[in-house]
C-alpha positions as CSV (number, residue, x, y, z in Angstrom):
1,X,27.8,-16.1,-11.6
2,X,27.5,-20.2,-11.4
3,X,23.5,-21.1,-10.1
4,X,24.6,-22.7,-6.8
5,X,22.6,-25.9,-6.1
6,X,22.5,-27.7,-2.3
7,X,21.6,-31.3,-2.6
8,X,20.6,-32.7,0.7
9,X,20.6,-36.5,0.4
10,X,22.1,-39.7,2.9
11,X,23.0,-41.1,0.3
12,X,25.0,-37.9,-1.4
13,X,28.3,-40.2,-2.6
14,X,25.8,-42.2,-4.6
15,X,25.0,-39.2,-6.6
16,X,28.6,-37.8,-7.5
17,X,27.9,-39.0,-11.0
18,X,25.4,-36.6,-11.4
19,X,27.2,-33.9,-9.4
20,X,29.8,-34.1,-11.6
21,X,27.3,-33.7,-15.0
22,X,26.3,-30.9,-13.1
23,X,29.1,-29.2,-12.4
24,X,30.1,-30.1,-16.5
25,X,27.2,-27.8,-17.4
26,X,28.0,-24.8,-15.0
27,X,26.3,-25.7,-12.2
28,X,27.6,-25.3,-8.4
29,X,26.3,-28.1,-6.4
30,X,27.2,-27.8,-2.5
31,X,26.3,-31.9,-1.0
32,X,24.6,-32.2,2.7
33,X,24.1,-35.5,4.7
34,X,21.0,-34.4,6.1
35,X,17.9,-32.1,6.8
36,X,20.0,-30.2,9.7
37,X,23.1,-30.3,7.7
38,X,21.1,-28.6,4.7
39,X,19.8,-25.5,7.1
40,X,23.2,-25.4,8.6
41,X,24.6,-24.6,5.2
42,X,21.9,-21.8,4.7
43,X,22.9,-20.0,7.1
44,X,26.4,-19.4,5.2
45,X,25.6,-19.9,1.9
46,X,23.7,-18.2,-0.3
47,X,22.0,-21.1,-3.2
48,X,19.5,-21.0,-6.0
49,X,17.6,-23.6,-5.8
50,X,17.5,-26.9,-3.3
51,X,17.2,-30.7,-4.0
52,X,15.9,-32.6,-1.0
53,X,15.5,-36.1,-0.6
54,X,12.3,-37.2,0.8
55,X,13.4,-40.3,3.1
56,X,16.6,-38.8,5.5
57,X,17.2,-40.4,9.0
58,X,16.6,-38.2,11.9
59,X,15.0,-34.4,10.3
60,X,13.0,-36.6,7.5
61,X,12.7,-34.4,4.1
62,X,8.9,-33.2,4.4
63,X,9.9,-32.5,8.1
64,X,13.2,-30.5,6.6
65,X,10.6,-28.9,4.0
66,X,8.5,-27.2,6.1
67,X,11.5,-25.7,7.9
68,X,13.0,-24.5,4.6
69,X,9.8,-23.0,4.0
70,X,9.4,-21.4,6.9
71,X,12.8,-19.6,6.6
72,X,13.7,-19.8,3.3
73,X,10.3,-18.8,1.1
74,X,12.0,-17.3,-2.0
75,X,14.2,-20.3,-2.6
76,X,12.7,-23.0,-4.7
77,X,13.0,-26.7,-3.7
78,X,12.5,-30.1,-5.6
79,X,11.7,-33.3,-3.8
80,X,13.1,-36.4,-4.8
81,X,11.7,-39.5,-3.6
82,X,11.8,-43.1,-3.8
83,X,8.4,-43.2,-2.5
84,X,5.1,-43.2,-5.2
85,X,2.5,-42.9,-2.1
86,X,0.2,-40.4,-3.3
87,X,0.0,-39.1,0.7
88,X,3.7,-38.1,0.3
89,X,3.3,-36.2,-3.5
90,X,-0.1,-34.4,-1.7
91,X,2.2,-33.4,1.2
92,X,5.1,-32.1,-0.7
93,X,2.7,-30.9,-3.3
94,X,0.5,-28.9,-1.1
95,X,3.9,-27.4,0.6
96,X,4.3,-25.4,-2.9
97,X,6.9,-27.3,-3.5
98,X,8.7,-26.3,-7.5
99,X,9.1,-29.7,-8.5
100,X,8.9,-33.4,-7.8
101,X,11.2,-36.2,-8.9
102,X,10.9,-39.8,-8.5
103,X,14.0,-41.8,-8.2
104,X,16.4,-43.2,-10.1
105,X,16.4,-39.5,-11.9
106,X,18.4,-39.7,-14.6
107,X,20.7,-36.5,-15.9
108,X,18.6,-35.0,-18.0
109,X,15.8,-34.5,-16.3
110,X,17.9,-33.0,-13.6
111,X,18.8,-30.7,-16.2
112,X,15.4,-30.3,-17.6
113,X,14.3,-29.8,-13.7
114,X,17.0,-26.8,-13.1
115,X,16.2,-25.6,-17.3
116,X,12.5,-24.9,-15.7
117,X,13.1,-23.4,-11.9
118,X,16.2,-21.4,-12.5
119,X,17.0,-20.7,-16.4
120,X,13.0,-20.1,-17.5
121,X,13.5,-16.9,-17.0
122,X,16.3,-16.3,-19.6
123,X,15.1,-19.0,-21.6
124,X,11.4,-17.2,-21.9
125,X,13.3,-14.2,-22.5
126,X,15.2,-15.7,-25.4
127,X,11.8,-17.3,-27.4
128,X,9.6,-14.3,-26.7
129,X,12.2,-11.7,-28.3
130,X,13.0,-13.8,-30.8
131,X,9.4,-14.7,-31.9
132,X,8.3,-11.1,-31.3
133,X,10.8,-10.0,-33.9
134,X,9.9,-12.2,-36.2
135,X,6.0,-11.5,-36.0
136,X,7.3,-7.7,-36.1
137,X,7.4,-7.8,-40.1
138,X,4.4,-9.3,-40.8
139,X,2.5,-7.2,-37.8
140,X,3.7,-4.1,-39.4
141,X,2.1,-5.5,-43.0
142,X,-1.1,-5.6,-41.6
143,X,-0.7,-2.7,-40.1
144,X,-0.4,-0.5,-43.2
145,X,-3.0,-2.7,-45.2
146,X,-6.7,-1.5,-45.5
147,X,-8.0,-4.0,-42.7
148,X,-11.9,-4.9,-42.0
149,X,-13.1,-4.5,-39.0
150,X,-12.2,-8.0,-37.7
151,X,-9.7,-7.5,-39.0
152,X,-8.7,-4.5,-36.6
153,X,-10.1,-6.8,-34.0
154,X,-8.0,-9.5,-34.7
155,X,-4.9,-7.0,-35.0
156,X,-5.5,-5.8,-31.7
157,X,-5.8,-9.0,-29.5
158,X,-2.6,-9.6,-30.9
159,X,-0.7,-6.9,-29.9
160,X,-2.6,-7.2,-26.3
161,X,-1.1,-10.7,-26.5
162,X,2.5,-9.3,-27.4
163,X,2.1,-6.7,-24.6
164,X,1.4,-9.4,-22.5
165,X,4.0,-11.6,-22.6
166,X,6.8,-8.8,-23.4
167,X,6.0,-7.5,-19.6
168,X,7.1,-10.7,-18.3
169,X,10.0,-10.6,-19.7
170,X,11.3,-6.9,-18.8
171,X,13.3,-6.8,-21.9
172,X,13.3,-2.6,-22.2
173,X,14.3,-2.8,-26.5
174,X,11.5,-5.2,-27.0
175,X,9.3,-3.1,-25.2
176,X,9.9,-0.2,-27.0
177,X,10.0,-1.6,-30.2
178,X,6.3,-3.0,-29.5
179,X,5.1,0.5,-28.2
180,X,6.3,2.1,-31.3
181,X,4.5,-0.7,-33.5
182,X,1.0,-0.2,-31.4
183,X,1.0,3.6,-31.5
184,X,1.5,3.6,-35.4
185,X,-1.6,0.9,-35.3
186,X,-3.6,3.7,-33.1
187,X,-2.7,6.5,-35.8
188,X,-3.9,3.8,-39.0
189,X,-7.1,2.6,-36.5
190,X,-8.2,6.0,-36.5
191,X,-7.6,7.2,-40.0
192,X,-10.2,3.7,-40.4
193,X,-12.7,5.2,-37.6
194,X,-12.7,7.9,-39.4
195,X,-12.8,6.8,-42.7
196,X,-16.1,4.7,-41.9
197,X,-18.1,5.6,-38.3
198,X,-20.5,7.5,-39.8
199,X,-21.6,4.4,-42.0
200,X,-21.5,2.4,-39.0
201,X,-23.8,4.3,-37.0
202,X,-26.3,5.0,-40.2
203,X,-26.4,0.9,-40.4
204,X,-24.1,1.5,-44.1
205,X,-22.5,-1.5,-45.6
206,X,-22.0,-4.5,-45.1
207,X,-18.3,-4.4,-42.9
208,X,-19.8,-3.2,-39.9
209,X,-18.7,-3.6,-36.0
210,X,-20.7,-4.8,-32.8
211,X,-21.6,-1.2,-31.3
212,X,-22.3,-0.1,-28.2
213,X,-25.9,0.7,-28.7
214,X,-26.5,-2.8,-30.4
215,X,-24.5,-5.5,-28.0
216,X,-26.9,-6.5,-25.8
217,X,-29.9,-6.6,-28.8
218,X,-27.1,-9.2,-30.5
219,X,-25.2,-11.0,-28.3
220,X,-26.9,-10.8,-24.7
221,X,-30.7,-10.7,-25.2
222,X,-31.2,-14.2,-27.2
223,X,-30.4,-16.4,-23.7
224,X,-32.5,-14.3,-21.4
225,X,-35.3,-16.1,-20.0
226,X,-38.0,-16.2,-18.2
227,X,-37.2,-20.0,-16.3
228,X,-33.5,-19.1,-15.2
229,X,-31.3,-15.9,-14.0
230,X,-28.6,-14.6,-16.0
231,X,-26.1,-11.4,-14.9
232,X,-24.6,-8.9,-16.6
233,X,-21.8,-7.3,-15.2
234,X,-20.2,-3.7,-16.4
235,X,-17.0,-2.5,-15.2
236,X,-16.7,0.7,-16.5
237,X,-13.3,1.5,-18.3
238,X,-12.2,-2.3,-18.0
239,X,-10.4,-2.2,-21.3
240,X,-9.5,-5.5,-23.2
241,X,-6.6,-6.0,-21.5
242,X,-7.7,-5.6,-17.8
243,X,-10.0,-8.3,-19.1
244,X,-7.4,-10.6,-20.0
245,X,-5.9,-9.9,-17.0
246,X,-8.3,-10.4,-14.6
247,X,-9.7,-13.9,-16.8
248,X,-7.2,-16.2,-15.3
249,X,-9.0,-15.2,-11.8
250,X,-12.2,-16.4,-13.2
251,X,-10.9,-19.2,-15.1
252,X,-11.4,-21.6,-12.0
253,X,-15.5,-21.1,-11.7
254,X,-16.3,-20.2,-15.4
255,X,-14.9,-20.6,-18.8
256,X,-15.3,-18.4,-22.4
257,X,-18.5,-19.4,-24.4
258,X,-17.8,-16.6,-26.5
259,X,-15.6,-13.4,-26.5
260,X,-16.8,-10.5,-28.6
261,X,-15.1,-7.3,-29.5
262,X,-17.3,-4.6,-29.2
263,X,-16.9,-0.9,-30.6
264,X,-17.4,1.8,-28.4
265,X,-19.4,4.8,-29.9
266,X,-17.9,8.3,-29.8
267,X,-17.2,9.8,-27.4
268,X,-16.0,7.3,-25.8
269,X,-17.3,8.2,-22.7
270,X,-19.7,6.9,-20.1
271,X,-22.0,9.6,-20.6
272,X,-22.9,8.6,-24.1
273,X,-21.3,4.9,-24.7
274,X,-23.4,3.4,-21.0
275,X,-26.4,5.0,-22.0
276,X,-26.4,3.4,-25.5
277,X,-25.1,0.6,-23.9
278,X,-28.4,0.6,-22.0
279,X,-31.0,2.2,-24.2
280,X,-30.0,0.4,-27.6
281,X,-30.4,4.2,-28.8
282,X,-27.6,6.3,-30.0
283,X,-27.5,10.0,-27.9
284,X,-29.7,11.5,-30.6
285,X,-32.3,9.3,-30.1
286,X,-32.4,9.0,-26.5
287,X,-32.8,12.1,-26.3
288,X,-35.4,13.0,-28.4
289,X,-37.2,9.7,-27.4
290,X,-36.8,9.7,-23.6
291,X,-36.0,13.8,-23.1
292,X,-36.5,13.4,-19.5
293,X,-33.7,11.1,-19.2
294,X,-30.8,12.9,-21.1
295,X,-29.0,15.5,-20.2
296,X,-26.6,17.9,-22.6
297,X,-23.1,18.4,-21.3
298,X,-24.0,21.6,-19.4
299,X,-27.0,20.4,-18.0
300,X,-26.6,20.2,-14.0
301,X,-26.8,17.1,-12.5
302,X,-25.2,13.0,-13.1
303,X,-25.0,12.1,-16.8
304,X,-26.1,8.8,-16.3
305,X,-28.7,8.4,-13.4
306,X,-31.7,6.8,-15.7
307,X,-29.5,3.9,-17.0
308,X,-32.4,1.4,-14.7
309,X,-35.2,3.3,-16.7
310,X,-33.9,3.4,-20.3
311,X,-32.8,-1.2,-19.7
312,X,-36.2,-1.6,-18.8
313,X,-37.1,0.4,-22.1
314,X,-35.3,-1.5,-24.3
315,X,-36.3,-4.6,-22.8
316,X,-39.4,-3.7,-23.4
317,X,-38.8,-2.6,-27.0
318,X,-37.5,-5.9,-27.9
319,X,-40.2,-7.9,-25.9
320,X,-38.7,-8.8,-23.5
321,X,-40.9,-8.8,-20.5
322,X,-38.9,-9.9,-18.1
323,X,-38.4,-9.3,-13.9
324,X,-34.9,-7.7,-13.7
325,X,-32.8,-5.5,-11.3
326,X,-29.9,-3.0,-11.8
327,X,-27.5,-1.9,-9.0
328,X,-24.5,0.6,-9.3
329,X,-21.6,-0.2,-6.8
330,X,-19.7,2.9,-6.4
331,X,-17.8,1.5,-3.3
332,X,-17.0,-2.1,-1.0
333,X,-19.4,-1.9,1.3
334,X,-22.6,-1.2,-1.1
335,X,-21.1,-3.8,-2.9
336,X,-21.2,-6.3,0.0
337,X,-24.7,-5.4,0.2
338,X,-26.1,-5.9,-3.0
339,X,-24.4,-9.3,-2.8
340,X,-26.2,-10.1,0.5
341,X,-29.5,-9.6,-1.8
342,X,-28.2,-12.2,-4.3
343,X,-30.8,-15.3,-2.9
344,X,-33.3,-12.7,-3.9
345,X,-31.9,-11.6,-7.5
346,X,-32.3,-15.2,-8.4
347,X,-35.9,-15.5,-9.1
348,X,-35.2,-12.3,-11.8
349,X,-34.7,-13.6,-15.2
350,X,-31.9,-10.4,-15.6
351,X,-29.7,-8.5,-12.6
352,X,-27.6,-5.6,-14.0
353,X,-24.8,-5.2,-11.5
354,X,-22.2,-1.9,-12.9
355,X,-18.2,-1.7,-11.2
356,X,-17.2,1.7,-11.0
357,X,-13.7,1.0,-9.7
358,X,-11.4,1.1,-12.7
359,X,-13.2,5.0,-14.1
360,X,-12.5,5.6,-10.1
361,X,-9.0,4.9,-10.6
362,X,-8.5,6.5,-14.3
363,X,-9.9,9.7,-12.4
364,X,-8.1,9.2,-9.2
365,X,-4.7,9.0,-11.2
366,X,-5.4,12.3,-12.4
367,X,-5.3,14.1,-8.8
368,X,-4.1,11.9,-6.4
369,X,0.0,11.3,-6.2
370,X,0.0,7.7,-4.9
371,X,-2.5,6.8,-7.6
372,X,-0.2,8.4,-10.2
373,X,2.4,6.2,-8.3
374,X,0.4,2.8,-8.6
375,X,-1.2,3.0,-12.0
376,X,1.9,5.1,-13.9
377,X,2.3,2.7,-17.1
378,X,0.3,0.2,-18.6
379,X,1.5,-3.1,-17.2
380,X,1.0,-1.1,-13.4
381,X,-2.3,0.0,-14.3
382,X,-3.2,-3.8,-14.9
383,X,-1.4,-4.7,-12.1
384,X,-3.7,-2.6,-9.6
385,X,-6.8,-3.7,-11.9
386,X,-5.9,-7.2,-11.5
387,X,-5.4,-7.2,-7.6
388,X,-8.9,-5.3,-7.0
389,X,-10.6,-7.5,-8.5
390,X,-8.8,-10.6,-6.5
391,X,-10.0,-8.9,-3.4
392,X,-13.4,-7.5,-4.9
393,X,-16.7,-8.3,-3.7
394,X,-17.2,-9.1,-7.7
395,X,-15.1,-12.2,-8.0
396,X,-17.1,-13.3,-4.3
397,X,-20.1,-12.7,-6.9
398,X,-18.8,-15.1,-9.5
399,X,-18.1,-17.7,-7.4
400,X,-21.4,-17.9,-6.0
401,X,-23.6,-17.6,-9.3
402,X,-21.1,-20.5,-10.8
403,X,-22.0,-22.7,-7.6
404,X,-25.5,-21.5,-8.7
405,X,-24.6,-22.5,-12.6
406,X,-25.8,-19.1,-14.0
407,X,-24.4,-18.0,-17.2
408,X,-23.2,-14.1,-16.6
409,X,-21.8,-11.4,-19.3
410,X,-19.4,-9.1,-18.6
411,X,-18.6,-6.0,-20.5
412,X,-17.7,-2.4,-20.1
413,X,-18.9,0.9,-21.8
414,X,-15.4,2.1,-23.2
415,X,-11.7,1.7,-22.4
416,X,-8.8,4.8,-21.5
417,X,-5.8,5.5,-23.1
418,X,-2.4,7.2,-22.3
419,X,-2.6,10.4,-23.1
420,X,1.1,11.6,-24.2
421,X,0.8,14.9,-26.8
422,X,-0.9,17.9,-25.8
423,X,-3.2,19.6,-28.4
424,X,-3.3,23.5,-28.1
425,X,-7.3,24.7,-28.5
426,X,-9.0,27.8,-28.0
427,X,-12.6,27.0,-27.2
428,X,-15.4,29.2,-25.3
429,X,-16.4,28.6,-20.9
430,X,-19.3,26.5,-22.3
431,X,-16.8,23.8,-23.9
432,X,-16.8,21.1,-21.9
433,X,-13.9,19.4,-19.5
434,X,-13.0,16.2,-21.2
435,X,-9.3,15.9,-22.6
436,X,-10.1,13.8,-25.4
437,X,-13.0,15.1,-26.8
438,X,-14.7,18.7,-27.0
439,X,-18.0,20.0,-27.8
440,X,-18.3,23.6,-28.4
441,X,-19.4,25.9,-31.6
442,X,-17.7,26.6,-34.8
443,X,-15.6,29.4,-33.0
444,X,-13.3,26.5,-31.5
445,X,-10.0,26.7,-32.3
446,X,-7.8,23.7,-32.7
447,X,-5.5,21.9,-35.3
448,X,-8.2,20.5,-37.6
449,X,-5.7,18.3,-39.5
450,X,-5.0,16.4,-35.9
451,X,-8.6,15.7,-35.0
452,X,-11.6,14.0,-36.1
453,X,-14.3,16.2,-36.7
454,X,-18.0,16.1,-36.4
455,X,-18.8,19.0,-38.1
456,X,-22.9,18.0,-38.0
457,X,-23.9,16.1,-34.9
458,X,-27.0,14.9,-36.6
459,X,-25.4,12.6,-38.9
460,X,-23.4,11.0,-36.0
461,X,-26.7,10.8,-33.5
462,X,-25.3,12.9,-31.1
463,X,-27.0,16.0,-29.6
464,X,-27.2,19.2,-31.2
465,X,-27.9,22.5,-29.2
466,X,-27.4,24.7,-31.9
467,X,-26.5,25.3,-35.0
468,X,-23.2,25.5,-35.0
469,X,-22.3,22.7,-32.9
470,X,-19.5,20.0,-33.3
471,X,-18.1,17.7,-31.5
472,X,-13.9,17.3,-32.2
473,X,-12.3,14.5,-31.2
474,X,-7.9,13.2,-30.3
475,X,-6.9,10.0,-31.8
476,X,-4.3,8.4,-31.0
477,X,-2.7,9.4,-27.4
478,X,-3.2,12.8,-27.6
479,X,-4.8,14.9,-25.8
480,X,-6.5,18.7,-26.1
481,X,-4.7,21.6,-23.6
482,X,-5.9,25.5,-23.3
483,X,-3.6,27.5,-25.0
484,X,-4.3,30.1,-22.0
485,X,-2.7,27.3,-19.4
486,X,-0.8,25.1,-21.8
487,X,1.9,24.3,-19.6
488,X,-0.3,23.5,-16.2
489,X,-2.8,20.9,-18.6
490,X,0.4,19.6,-20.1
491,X,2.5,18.5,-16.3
492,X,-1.2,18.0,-15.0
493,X,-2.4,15.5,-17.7
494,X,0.9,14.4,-19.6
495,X,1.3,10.4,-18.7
496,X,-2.4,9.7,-17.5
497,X,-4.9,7.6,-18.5
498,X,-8.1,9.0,-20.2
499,X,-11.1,8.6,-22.3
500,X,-13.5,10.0,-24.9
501,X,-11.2,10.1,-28.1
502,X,-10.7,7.7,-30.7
503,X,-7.9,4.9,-30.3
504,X,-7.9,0.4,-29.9
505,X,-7.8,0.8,-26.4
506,X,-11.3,3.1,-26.1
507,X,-13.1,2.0,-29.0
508,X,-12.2,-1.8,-28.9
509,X,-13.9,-3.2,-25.8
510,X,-14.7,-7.0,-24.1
511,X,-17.9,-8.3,-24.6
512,X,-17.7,-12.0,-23.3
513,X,-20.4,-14.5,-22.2
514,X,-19.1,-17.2,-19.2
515,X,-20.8,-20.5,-18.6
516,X,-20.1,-22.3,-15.6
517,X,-17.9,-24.9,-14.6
């Protein structure tokens, strides 16, 4: 089908040069005298996009504009105008106009004009496939090369960026072909995990990754002080690309100093990646350092209630004798309050303010049917990420501190992943819940070949409660089912998001550090 233009102009048999060139290329342009003329037409005539002369006798153009606004949102309109006054461009501007031509126009940048409003689409379309596949060889070198671990990093912000701009596009082959490429990255990332975490963790080697329990020793703690505020904000299970996501939100009150990858430990859960996050201790060691403050997966009670205690232990540890605060906002209106405290946070040198609402919605999508609905695939499940935190009391938070020009961090504890395969296991009651990781003893049963084993806790810093303990782990997007209820785990779980195993989108997380505009 022809793109149908309507060119309201006075002067229309002026223009039949360009009507013509128009019509040459494809293009269906339907001429009116005038403003009324124009909405007259509408109601008739269904057109793509309108041009709309700025200085008509009797309904001027801006006057003609705001009608066409009014009734017609969806359709975009170009102003052209003999006028330069910067009043009129401000007006015309400020009506979201989707361009703004200054006559004489000439041909081509009519056609550059209607290239932009009504053919991006297509044309997008066109460039991103086409650079995609030719990125697709040399993405899928890399892939099966031994990569270091910036490597990895590297690797992975560019698929984010692929995934990125392929959703924009709703090309369904692309898409596909991308999703294949990322899940054979997860199955080589964790061969490397495995290959190499235990080295990382015992401080091994030289090719080793920003961890969980060493982030905010590294890249936080050097620019706190005593003279000025700084906040850090955690929002637990924002993965790298909810970040990149929600950035162009923040974009207009801070920009990047510096964006860090940071590794999540295993599990990657909030129960042992936040309280390394805030300790600077692997489990092991918080445990046997602070026992009052851990507890073991079958211990009653929240997993993560001391996280104020052990930050002002390792600030502490590192000298850093500093006035701070910590606040968990679990829902809006708690939020809203800790915000009406934020005259006071200023006179700490740190404020520690953790977002639960993305883990709320991982776990949400697992029970609740709308949630499902919302957050069903990976572009949705930004999507909803993206529009809480445009109406969050968090972004209100940002604005004021960059009034304020305080530098904040923001980070998170682990990502999720879509789980898709269902691993059959046998374990004991005292196993514990999670889908992507398991603790139990040595009487487990489960396809060893498929996991990543733990066979001795001690080595990895996590807790031991007896002898025979180990902790088993799904890489890639699978996920462990009961053998006794394979079926219900499989239509209950299948096609959510979860955390705890090994793959990019857990272990490879957003560290970044915002300065103010």
């Amino acid at each position: 089908m022809n793109v149908k233009i309507l060119w309201a102009d006075d002067e229309i048999d002026l223009l039949k040069p360009h009507i013509l060139f128009l019509n040459s290329k494809g293009y269906d342009v339907i001429p009116a005298l005038s403003g009324m003329e124009a909405l007259e037409i509408l109601k008739k005539e269904f057109v793509n996009i309108i041009f709309l002369d700025e200085n008509m006798p009797g309904l001027s153009g801006l006057e003609t504009l705001q009608r066409l606004k009014k009734e017609y949102p969806h359709i975009p309109i170009v102003m052209i105008t003999k006028s330069e006054e910067e009043h009129i461009m401000e007006d015309a501007i400020g009506s979201n106009i989707a361009d703004y031509l200054i006559k004489p126009v000439n041909p081509n940048q009519i056609l550059l004009c209607l290239k932009k409003n009504i053919d991006n689409k297509k044309l997008v379309t066109a460039k991103v496939t086409i650079d995609y596949q030719q990125a697709f060889r040399d993405l899928s070198m890399r892939i099966s090369d031994r990569l270091s671990v910036k490597e990895w990093e590297d690797l992975y912000r560019e698929l984010v960026n692929w995934e990125m701009q392929i959703e924009k596009i709703e090309d369904e082959g692309v898409a596909e072909m991308l999703a294949a490429q990322k899940e054979e990255a997860n199955v080589q990332f964790a061969k490397f995990v495995q290959r190499n975490y235990i080295d990382w963790v015992n401080g091994r080697g030289t090719d080793k990754p920003i961890q969980s329990h060493t982030v905010l020793k590294e890249k936080m703690f050097p620019y706190l002080s005593e003279q000025k505020p700084t906040f850090l904000f955690v929002i637990d299970n924002l993965r790298y690309d909810q970040w990149r996501c929600i950035y162009p939100l923040v974009h207009d009150y801070y920009y990047v100093d510096e964006e860090t990858i940071c590794h999540s430990i295993l599990p990657t859960a909030t129960h042992y990646a936040r309280n390394a996050l805030f300790s600077g201790l692997m489990p092991s060691m918080i445990a046997k350092k602070y026992p009052q403050m851990w507890l073991n997966e079958n211990d009653q009670g929240g997993k993560n209630q001391f996280e104020e205690q052990l930050l002002g232990e390792y600030l502490k540890r590192y000298g850093k004798n500093i006035k701070y605060s910590y606040a968990k906002v679990l829902n809006a209106d708690f939020g809203k309050k800790v915000f009406d405290n934020f005259n006071q946070l200023m006179h700490n040198s740190l404020n520690v303010v953790v977002f639960n609402f993305v883990d709320m919605l991982s776990h949400a999508g697992t029970d609740v049917n709308v949630v499902r609905e919302l957050a069903d695939d990976e572009k949705s499940y930004r999507s909803i990420t993206a529009s809480w935190f445009q109406n969050s009391v968090l972004l209100d938070m940002l604005k004021y501190l960059s009034d304020k020009k305080v530098p904040v961090f923001i980070t998170t504890d682990h990502g999720t992943i879509k789980v898709e395969r269902a691993l059959k296991m046998v374990g004991e009651r005292e196993v514990n819940t999670n889908l992507r990781y398991k603790v139990g003893r040595s009487s487990m049963d489960y396809p060893a070949k498929e996991v990543f084993e733990i066979k001795n806790p001690d080595e990895a810093f996590l807790p031991k409660e007896s002898l025979t303990q180990r902790f088993i782990f799904a890489t890639k997007s699978d996920f462990f089912a009961y053998q006794n209820n394979f079926n219900q785990y499989v239509n209950l779980y299948r096609h959510t998001f979860q955390h705890g195993g090994i793959s990019m989108e857990e272990m490879l997380t957003p560290f970044v550090k915002l300065l103010p505009k």
